[in-house]
C-alpha positions in Angstrom: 0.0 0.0 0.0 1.3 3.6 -0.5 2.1 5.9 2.0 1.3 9.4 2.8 3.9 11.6 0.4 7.2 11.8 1.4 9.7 14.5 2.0 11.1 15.4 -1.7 14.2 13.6 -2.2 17.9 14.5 -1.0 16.1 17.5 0.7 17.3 17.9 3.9 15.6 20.5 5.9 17.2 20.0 9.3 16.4 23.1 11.9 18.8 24.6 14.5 18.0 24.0 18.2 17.0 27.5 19.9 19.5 29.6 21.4 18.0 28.9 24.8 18.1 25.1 25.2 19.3 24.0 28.0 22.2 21.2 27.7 20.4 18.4 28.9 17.7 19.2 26.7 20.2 19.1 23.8 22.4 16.1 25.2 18.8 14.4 25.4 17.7 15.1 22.2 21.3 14.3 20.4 21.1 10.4 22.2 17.7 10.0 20.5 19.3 11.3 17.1 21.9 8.9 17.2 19.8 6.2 18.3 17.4 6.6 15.4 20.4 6.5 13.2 21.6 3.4 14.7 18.6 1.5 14.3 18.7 1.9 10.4 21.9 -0.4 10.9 19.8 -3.4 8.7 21.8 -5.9 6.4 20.8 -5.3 2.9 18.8 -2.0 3.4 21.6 -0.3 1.8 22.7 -1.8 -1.6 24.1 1.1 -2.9 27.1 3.7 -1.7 27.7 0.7 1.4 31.0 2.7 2.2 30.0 6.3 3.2 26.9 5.0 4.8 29.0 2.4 6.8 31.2 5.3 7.6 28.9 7.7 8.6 26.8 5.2 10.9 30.0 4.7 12.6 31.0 8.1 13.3 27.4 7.9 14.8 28.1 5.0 17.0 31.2 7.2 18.6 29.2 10.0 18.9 26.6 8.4 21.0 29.1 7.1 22.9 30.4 10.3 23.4 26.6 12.1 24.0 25.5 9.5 27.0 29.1 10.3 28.7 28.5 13.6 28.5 25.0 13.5 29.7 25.9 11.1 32.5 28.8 12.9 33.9 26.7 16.0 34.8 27.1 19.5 33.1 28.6 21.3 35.9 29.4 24.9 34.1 28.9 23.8 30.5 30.3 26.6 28.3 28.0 28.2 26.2 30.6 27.6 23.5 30.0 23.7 24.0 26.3 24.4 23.9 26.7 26.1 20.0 28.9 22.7 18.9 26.4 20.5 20.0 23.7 22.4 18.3 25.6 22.1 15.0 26.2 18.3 15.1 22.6 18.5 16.2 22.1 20.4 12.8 25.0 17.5 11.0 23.0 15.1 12.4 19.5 15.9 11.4 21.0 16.4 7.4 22.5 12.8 7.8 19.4 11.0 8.7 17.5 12.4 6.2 20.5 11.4 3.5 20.8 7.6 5.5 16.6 7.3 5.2 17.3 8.5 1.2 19.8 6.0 0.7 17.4 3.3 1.7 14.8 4.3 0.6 12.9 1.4 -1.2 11.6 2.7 -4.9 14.4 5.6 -5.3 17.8 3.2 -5.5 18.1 3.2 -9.0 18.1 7.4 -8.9 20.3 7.4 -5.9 22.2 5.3 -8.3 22.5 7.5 -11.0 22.7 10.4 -8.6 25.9 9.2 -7.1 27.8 12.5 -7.2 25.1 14.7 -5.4 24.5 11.6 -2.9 28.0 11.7 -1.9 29.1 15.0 -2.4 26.1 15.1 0.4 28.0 12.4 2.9 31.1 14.8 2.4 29.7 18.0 3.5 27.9 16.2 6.2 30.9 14.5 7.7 33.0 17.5 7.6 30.7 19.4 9.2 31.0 16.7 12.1 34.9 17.4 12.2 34.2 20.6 12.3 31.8 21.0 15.3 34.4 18.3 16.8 37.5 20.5 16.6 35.8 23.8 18.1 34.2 21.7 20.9 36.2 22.6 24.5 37.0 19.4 25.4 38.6 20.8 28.6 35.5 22.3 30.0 33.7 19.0 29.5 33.1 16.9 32.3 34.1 13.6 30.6 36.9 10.9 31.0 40.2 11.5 29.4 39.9 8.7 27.0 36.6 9.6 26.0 37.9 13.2 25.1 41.0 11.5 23.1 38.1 9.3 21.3 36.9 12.4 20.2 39.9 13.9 18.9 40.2 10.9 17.0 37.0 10.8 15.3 37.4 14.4 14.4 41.0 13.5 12.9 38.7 10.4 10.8 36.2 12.7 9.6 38.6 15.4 7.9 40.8 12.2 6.2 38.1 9.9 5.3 37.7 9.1 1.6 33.8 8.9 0.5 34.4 8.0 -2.8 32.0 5.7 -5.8 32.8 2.0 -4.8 33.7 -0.5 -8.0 30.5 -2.2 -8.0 28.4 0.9 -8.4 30.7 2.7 -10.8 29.9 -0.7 -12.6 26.5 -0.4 -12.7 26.3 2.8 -13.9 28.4 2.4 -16.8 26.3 -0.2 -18.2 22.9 2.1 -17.7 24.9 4.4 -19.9 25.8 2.1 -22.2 22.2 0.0 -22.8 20.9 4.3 -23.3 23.4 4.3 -25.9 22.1 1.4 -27.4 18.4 2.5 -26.7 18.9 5.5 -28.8 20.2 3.6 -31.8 17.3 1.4 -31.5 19.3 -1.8 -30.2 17.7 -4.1 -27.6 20.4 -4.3 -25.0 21.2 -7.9 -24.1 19.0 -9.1 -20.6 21.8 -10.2 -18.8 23.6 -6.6 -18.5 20.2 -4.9 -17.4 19.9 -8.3 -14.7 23.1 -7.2 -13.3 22.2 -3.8 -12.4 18.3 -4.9 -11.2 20.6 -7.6 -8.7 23.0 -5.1 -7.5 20.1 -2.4 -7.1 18.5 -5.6 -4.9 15.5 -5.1 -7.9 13.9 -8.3 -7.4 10.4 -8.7 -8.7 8.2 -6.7 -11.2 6.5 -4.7 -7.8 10.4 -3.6 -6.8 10.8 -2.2 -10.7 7.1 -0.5 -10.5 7.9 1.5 -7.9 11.5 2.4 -8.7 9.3 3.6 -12.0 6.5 5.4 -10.4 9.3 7.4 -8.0 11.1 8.2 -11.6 8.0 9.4 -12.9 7.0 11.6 -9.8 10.5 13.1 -9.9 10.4 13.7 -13.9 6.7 15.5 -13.7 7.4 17.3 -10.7 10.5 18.6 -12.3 8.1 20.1 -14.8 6.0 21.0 -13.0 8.3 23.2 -11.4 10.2 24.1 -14.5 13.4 22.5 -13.8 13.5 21.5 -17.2 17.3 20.9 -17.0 16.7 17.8 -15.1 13.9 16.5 -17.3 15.8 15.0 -20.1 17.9 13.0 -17.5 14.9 11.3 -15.2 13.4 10.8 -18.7 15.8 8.4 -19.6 16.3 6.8 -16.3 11.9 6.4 -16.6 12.6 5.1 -20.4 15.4 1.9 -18.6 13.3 1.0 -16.0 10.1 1.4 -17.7 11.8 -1.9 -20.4 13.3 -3.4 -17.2 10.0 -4.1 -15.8 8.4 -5.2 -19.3 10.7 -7.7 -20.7 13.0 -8.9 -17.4 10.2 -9.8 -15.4 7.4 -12.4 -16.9 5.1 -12.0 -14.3 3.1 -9.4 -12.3 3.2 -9.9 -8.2 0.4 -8.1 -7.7 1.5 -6.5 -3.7 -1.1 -7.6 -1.0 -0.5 -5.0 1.8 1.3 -6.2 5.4 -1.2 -6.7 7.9 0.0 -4.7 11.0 -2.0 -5.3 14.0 -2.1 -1.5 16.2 0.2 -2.0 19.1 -1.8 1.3 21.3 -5.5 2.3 21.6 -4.0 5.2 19.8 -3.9 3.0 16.6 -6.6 0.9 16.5 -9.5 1.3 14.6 -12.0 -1.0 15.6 -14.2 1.3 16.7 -14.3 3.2 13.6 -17.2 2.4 10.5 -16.1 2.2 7.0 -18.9 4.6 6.5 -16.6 7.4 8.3 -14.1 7.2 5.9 -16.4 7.1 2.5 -16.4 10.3 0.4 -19.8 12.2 1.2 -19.6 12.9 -2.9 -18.3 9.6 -4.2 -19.3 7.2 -1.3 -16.0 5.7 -1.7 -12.9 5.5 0.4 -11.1 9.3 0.3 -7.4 7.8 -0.4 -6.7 11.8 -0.6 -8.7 13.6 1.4 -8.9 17.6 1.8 -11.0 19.8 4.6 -12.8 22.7 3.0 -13.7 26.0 4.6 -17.3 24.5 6.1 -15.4 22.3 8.4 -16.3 19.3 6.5 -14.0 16.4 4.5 -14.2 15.2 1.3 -11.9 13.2 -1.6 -9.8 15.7 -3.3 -10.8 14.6 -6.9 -14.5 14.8 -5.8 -14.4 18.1 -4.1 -12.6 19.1 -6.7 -15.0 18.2 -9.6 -18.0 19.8 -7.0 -16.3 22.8 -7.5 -15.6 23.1 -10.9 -19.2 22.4 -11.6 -20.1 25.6 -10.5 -21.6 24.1 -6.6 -20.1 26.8 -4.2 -21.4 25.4 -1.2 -20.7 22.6 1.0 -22.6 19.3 0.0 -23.3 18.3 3.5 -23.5 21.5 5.2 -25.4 23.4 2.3 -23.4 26.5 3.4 -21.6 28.8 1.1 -17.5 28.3 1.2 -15.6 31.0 2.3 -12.6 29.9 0.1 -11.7 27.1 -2.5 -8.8 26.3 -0.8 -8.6 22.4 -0.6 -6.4 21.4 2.8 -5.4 18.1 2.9 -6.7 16.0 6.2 -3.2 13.9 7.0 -5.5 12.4 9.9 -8.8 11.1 7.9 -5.9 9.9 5.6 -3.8 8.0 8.3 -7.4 6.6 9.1 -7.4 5.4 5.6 -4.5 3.8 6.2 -4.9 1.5 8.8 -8.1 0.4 7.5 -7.1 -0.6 4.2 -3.6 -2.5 6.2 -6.2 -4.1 8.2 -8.7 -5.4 5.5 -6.0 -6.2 2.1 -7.1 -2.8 0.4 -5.1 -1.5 -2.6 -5.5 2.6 -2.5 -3.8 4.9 -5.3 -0.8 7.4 -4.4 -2.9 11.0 -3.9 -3.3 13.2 -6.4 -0.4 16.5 -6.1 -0.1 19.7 -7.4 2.6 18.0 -9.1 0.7 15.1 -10.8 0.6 14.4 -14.5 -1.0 15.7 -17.4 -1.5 14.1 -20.1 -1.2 16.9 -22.2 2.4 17.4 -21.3 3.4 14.1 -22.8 2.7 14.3 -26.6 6.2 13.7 -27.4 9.3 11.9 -25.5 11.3 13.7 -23.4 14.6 12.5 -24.8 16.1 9.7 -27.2 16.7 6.9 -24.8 13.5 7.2 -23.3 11.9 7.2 -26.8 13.8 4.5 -27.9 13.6 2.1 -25.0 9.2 2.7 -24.8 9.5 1.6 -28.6 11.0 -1.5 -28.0 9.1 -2.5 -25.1 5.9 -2.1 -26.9 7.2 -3.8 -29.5 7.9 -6.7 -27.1 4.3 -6.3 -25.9 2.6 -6.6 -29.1 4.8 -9.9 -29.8 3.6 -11.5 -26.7 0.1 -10.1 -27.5 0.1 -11.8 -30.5 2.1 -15.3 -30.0 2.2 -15.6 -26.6 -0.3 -18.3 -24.2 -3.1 -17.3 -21.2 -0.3 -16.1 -18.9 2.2 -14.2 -21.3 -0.8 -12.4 -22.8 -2.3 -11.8 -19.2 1.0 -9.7 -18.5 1.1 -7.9 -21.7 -2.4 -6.4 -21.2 -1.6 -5.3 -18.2 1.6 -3.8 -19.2 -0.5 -1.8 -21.8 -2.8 -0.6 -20.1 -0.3 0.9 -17.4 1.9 2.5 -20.1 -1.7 3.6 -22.0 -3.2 5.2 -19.1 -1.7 8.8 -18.9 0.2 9.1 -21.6 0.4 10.1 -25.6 3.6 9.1 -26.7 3.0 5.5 -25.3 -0.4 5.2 -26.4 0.7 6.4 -30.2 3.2 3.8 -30.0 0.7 0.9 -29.3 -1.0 2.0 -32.1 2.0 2.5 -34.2 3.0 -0.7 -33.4 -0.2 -2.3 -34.6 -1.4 -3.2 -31.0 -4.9 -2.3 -31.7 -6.0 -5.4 -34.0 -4.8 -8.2 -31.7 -6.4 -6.2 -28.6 -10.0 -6.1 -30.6 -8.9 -10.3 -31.2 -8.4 -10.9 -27.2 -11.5 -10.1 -26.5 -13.2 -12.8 -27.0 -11.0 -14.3 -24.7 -12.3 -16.5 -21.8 -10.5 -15.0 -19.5 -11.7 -12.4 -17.4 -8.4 -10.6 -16.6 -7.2 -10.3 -20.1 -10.8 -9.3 -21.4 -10.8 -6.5 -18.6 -7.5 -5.0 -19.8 -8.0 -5.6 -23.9 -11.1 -3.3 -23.0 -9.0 -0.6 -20.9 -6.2 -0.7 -23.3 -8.8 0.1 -25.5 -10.5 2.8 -23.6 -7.1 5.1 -23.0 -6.1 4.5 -27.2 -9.5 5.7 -27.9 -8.6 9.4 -25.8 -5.7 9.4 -29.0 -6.6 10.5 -32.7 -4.9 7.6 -34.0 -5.9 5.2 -31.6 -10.2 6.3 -32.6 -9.1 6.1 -36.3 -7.6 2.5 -35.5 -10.5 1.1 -33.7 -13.1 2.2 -36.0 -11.2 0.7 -39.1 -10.4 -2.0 -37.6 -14.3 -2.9 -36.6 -14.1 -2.3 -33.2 -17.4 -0.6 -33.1 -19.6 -3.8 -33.2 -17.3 -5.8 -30.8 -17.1 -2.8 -28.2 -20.9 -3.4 -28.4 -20.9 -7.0 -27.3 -18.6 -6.7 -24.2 -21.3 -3.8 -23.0 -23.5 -6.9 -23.5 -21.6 -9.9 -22.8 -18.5 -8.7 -20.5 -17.1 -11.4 -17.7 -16.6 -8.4 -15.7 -18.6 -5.4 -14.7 -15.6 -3.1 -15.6 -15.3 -4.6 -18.8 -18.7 -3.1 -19.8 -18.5 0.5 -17.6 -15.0 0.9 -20.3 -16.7 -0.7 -23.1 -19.3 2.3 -22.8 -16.7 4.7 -22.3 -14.7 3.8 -25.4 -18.5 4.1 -27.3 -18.4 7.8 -25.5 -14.4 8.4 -27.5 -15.5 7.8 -30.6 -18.6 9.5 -30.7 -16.4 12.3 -30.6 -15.6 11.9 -34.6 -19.2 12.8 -36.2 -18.3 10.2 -38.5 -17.9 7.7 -36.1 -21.4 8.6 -34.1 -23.2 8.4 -37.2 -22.1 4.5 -37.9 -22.1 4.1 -34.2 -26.2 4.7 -34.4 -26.6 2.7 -37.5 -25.7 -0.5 -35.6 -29.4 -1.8 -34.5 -28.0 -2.9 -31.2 -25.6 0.0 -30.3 -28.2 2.6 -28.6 -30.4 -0.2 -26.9 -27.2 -1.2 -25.4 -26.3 1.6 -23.8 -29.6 2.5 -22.6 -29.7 -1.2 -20.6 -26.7 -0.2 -19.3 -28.2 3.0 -18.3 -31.2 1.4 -16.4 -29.6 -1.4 -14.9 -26.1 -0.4 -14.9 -23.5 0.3 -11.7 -22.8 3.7 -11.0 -19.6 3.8 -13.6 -21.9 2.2 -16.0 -24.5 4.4 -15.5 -22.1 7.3 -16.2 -20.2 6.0 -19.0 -23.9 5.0 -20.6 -25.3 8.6 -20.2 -22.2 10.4 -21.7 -22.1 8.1 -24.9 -25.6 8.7 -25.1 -25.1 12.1 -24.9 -22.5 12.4 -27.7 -24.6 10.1 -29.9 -27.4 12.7 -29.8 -24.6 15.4 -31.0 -25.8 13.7 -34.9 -29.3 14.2 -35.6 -30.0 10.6 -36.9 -29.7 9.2 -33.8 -32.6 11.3 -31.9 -35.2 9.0 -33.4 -32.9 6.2 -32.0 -32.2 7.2 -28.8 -36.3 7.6 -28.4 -37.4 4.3 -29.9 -34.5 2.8 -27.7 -36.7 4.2 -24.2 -34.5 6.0 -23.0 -36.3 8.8 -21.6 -38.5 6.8 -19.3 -35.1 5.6 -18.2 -33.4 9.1 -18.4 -36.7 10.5 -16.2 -36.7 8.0 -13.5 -33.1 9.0 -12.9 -33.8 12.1 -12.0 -34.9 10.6 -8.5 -31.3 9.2 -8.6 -29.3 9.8 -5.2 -26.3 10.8 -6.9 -26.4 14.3 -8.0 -24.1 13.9 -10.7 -26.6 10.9 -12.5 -29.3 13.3 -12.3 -27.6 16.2 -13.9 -26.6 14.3 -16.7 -29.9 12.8 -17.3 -31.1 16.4 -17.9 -28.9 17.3 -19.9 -29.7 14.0 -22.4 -33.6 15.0 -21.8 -32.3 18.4 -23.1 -30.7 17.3 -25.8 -33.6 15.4 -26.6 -36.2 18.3 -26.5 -34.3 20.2 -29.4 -36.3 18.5 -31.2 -40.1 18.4 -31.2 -40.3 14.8 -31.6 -38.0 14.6 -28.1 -40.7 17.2 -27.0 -43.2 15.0 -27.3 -42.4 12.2 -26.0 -41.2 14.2 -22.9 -44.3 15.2 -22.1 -45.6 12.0 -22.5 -43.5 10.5 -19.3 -45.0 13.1 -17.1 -41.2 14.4 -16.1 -41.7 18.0 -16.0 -42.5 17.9 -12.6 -39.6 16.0 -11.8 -37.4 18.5 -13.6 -38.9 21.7 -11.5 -38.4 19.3 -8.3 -34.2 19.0 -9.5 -34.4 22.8 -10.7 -35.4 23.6 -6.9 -33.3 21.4 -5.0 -30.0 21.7 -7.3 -27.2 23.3 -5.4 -25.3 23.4 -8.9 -25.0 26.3 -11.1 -24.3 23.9 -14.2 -27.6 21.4 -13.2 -29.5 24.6 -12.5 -29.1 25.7 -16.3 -29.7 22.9 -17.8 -32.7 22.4 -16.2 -33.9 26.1 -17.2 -32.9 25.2 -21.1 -34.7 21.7 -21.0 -38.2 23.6 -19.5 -37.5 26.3 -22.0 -36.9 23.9 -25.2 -40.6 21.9 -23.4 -42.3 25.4 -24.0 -41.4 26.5 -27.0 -42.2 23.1 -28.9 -44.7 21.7 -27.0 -46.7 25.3 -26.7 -49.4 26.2 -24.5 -50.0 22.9 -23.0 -46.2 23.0 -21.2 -46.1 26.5 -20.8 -49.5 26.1 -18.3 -48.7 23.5 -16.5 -45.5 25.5 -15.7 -47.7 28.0 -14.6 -49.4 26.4 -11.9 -46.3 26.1 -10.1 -45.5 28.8 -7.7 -42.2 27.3 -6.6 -41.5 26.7 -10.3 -41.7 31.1 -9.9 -39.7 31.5 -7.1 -37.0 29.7 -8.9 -36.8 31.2 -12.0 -37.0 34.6 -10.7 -34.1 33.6 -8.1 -32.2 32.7 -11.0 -33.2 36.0 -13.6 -31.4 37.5 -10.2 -28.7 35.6 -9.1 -27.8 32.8 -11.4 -25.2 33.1 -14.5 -26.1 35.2 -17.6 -27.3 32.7 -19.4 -29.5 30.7 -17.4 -31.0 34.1 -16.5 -32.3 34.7 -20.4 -33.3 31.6 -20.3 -35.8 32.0 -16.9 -36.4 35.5 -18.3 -37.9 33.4 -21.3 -39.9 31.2 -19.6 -41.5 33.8 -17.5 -42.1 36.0 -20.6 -43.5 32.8 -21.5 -46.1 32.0 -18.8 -46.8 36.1 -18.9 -48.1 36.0 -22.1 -50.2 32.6 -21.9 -51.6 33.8 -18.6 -52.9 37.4 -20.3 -54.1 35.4 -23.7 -56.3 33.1 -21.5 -57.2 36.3 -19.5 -57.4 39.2 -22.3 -58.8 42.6 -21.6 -61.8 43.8 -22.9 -63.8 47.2 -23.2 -67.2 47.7 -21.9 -70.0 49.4 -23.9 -70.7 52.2 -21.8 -70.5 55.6 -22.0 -67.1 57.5 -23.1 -67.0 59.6 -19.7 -67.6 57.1 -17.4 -65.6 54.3 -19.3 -64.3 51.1 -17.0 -61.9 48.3 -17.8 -63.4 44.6 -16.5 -61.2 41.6 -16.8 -63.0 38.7 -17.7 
């Protein structure tokens, strides 16, 4: 399971102690220092750089030594001079765990790797900067044994003369990772047993080791720029492009990580007491793996919130108050929460979304050569053991693809370059579920590509997208086989063949009655861009889908209802639509959403579908709607306070039910006499 995100890399933000600590406050503080060092003393947790880190943990050892002597003796009258020394090992010390905890950590070794001269350039400074606090410290004021004052003379001596220099084995290893990125550039599959090596001396042991050494590369090479370090990019680029092939061709199988269970040790910890329910998204209903406080008070999932907001809704969902700010703060406590529930029960949750994470608009082209080069000739493996390979090699390659499909351009143009697309439509038919499930996902991210829509629809994908929303093993196979329906209908083209198969639009609207909550969606928006051609309004209607569409709007999820107005708008563009609208009794329903709607963006499209309902299905809408004084109250709420537009539109409708109200009511002169004239209303 991930963890909560980490200090950035080779950072070191150590603090001074304050100019008033006392010394046995300090001394106290410097013991546990050392001690925490001294605990990361584990065989095999540092594969890499084994000869400043053994160094530095030593110099550590002597200096706790030193610290409980010092502390045990008694301070007497400890020179303030002695005071400032301790507080800058204090400082040294603080830098070194950070750069020890770097060095091991698990997912980052191949960059420490390749990072070698910052890494020890770090251990350098660090360990001088012991000798130095060593050498100013007045010994002779310290009440400590004369051998324990000569120890320390001696490790200051160690510090200043000590070589940290690249060992053999990792100056090794880094020469071949330059030489397979030569070979990557020139297009050259580098031979298995080099890139081995370096995967066994990193201690890179199984295809979930490589994934997150990738997914750390990644984070680095999109945070970079993010931040505009583009200097740096071309680098982590490469280093992505080597570890990204490592993990595709050395390994043959996927170890899918199951999470430790950790039983809480302290009341503190444990989370029996605690419901499921407390955890779930009030939005999503699901688990918040990165959840954010707003200004109400209240918690929500950051993609949720996020997605609220955007909509338009400027108020809390639970609370129903206004929020004072957009600011989004993330809740590390609900998150810990998180956690230890999903440790507890076997739950996979995602890393949290960052203000540094991806776009896929930022990855069009490669970043350099190697990186280029090595993503070609991994997919190219792919499609081989797409195409050749048995139930478990073609189990892998689908996943591979849809991991390198799912946020980027450059890999998905590949696939499709490397004809990936033709035997992804042939696997599914497969009677597998897992390989079905990730044909159809691989699918789903080629069809957000130009090429990859052109590719599918030539190919004949259409009509077999179609059966997997009908016959899919899995429920996610469908919710992405609707989706991909949703890509394509993008291309007018496309829509227009799309609604010419007889079973396409029945399809999705049986997913959209009966569907899960992704189905639903998915259903609802490829419906919605299928009613983009006018051929398929007729369709779409014969199909029922606005006694479907209607009974949504009673939907708990807000989101649901909001797009089912907005197909039953689409739908009353024409007067056909109209029609058949007012034949499933759902204008009621829509003034009922119109009134309870807390978003902007529901709010308008409910004003346009009541406004298309009364100009083309006349006087008989346009009086119902005036019977209904809440109906008023709403439109002129929104003539006052909502956007421009849906303002002309409630402006309409009232200009509307004004003018039917004085036609059914019209004014008429009496025949009486000029001067004493009166106007009746009959």
């Amino acid at each position: 399971m991930n963890h909560l995100p980490e200090r950035k890399i080779l950072s070191l933000p150590a603090v001074y102690p304050c100019e008033a600590i006392s010394p046995d406050t300090l001394l106290s503080s410097l013991i546990s220092l050392c001690h925490e060092i001294l605990a990361k003393r584990v065989s095999g947790l540092y594969p890499i750089h084994r000869g400043a880190i053994l160094e530095a943990i030593r110099e550590v050892g002597l200096l706790s030594n030193f610290f409980e002597e010092v502390y045990e003796c008694g301070f007497g009258d400890f020179p303030e001079s002695a005071v400032v020394c301790l507080s800058e090992l204090h400082f040294a010390l603080q830098k070194l765990g950070f750069l020890l905890h770097d060095c091991s950590r698990k997912g980052a070794r191949f960059w420490i790797l390749m990072r070698s001269d910052l890494v020890l350039s770090e251990f350098r400074v660090q360990i001088r900067s012991i000798a130095t606090a060593l050498d100013a410290l007045p010994l002779e004021f310290i009440n400590i044994s004369p051998e324990a004052k000569e120890l320390v003379r001696l490790l200051s001596m160690q510090a200043w003369t000590v070589e940290i220099e690249l060992s053999k084995c990792d100056d090794l290893a880094i020469r071949t990772v330059r030489s397979v990125l030569n070979q990557f550039k020139r297009g050259i599959n580098p031979d298995p047993v080099d890139l081995k090596r370096v995967l066994d001396h990193l201690q890179i042991q199984s295809w979930s080791d490589c994934d997150d050494e990738l997914s750390f590369l990644e984070q680095e090479l999109f945070s970079h720029i993010e931040e505009g370090h583009n200097n740096e990019v071309p680098f982590l680029s490469s280093l992505t492009g080597f570890m990204l092939y490592c993990r595709v061709v050395i390994f043959n199988s996927v170890d899918f990580k199951r999470v430790e269970r950790k039983e809480p040790t302290t009341r503190a910890t444990s989370i029996d007491w605690l419901s499921p329910d407390g955890l779930q998204c009030p939005i999503s209903l699901e688990l918040m793996t990165d959840p954010v406080t707003v200004s109400s008070g209240q918690t929500y999932d950051r993609a949720s919130i996020k997605k609220w907001i955007k909509s338009g809704c400027l108020t809390c969902p639970v609370t129903g108050k206004m929020l004072t700010s957009t600011e989004l703060v993330p809740n590390l406590a609900v998150r810990r929460l998180v956690e230890q529930y999903c440790h507890r029960n076997d739950i996979l949750i995602a890393e949290p979304s960052t203000k540094h994470r991806r776009t896929v608009d930022k990855t069009d082209v490669p970043f350099c050569v190697a990186s280029a080069g090595a993503i070609r000739l991994a997919v190219s493996f792919l499609v081989c053991k797409l195409s050749k390979g048995g139930t478990q090699e073609r189990r892998k390659a689908t996943h591979e693809m849809r991991k390198l499909s799912k946020s980027n351009n450059f890999h998905r143009a590949c696939l499709v370059e490397a004809d990936a697309v033709p035997w992804l439509l042939y696997v599914l038919s497969s009677s597998d579920p897992f390989i079905q499930d990730n044909a159809v996902a691989v699918l789903l991210n080629l069809s957000k590509h130009p090429s990859g829509r052109k590719a599918i629809f030539e190919l004949g994908g259409i009509g077999l997208i179609i059966d997997i929303i009908k016959y899919g093993l899995k429920v996610e196979a469908k919710q992405n086989a609707a989706a991909v329906l949703f890509y394509l209908s993008s291309v007018e083209d496309y829509r227009v063949e799309i609604g010419k198969i007889s079973e396409a639009v029945p399809t999705l609207v049986e997913l959209l009655r009966n569907g899960m909550y992704r189905g639903k969606k998915n259903a609802a928006v490829s419906l919605f861009g299928l009613l983009e051609s006018p051929e398929n309004h007729p369709k779409v209607i014969s199909a029922g889908a606005i006694p479907v569409l209607v009974s949504l709007l009673k939907c708990e999820r807000s989101d649901i209802v909001y797009d089912s107005v907005a197909i039953l708008e689409k739908i009353a563009e024409r007067p056909e639509g109209t029609i058949q609208i007012i034949k499933s009794a759902a204008i009621a329903r829509v003034v009922d959403v119109l009134g309870s709607s807390t978003s902007r963006s529901g709010k308008e499209h409910c004003v346009s579908l009541l406004l298309f309902l009364c100009k083309n299905g006349g006087d008989t809408v346009v009086s119902q709607l005036g019977r209904m004084p809440s109906l008023m109250v709403e439109l002129y709420r929104l003539v006052t306070e909502g956007t421009a537009d849906a303002g002309k539109k409630a402006r309409s409708i009232l200009d509307l039910i004004h003018n039917h109200n004085e036609a059914d009511y019209p004014v008429v002169v009496l025949p009486i006499q000029i001067h004493d004239r009166v106007i009746h209303a009959l």
